[in-house]
C-alpha positions in Angstrom: 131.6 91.0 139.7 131.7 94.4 138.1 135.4 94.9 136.7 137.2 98.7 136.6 139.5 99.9 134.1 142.4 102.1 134.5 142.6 105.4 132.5 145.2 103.2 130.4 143.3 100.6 129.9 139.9 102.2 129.5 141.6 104.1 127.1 142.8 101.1 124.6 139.7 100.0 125.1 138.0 103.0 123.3 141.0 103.9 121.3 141.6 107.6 122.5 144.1 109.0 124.0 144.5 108.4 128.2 144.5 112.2 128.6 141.6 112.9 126.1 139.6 110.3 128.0 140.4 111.6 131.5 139.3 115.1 130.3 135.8 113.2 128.6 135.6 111.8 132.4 135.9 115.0 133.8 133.1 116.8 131.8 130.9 114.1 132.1 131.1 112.4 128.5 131.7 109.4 129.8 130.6 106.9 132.7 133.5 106.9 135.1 134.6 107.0 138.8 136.8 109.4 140.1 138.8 107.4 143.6 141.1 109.6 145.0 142.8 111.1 142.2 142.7 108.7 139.7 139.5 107.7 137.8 138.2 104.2 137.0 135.7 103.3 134.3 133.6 100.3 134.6 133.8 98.1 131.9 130.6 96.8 131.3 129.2 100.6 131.4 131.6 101.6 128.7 130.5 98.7 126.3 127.1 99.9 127.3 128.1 103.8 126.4 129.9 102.7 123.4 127.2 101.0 121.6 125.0 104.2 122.1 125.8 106.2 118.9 124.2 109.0 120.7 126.0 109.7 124.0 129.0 108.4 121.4 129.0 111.0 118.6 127.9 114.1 121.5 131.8 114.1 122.4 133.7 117.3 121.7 136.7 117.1 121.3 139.6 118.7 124.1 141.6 119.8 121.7 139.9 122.6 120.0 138.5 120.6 116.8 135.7 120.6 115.5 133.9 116.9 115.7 131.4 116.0 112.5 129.5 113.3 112.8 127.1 111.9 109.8 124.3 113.5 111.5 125.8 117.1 111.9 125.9 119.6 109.5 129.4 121.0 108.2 130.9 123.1 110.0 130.1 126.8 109.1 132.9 128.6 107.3 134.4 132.6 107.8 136.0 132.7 104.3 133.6 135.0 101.9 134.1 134.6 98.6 
C-alpha cells in the first residue's frame, strides 16, 4: 500500500522548507498530488526522485537565488573591473 505524505512531512523528509516544497509541487519539480487544496507526495516516489541527482540538482530555487550545483558553471558576474 502506497503511503502519502503531508506537505509537513514530505518536507522533513527532504529537508526544505513546507512552503518551498509546496511551490517545487506547484511548478512541477517534484512528484506530488494536489487533493483539494492541499498536496500530497507519495513517499516511495520521492525516495525515487531523490536518488536521481538529475531531476534533484534542476530545482530553482523560489526565493530568487541563484542554485550552483557541481555540474553548473558559476554564476556570471555584472561587476567590471
Amino acid at each position: 500500500m502506497q503511503e502519502w505524505l503531508t506537505t509537513r512531512e514530505a518536507a522533513a523528509l527532504l529537508k526544505v522548507h513546507p512552503l518551498t516544497l509546496s511551490q517545487w509541487a506547484f511548478h512541477d519539480k517534484v512528484p506530488a498530488a494536489k487533493v483539494g487544496r492541499a498536496w500530497r507526495f507519495s513517499k516511495r516516489e520521492l525516495e525515487v526522485w531523490m536518488r536521481d541527482p538529475i531531476k534533484r540538482h534542476q530545482l530553482v530555487p523560489t526565493n530568487g537565488a541563484i542554485l550552483v550545483t557541481p555540474e553548473s558553471p558559476p554564476p556570471a558576474s555584472d561587476h567590471r573591473p
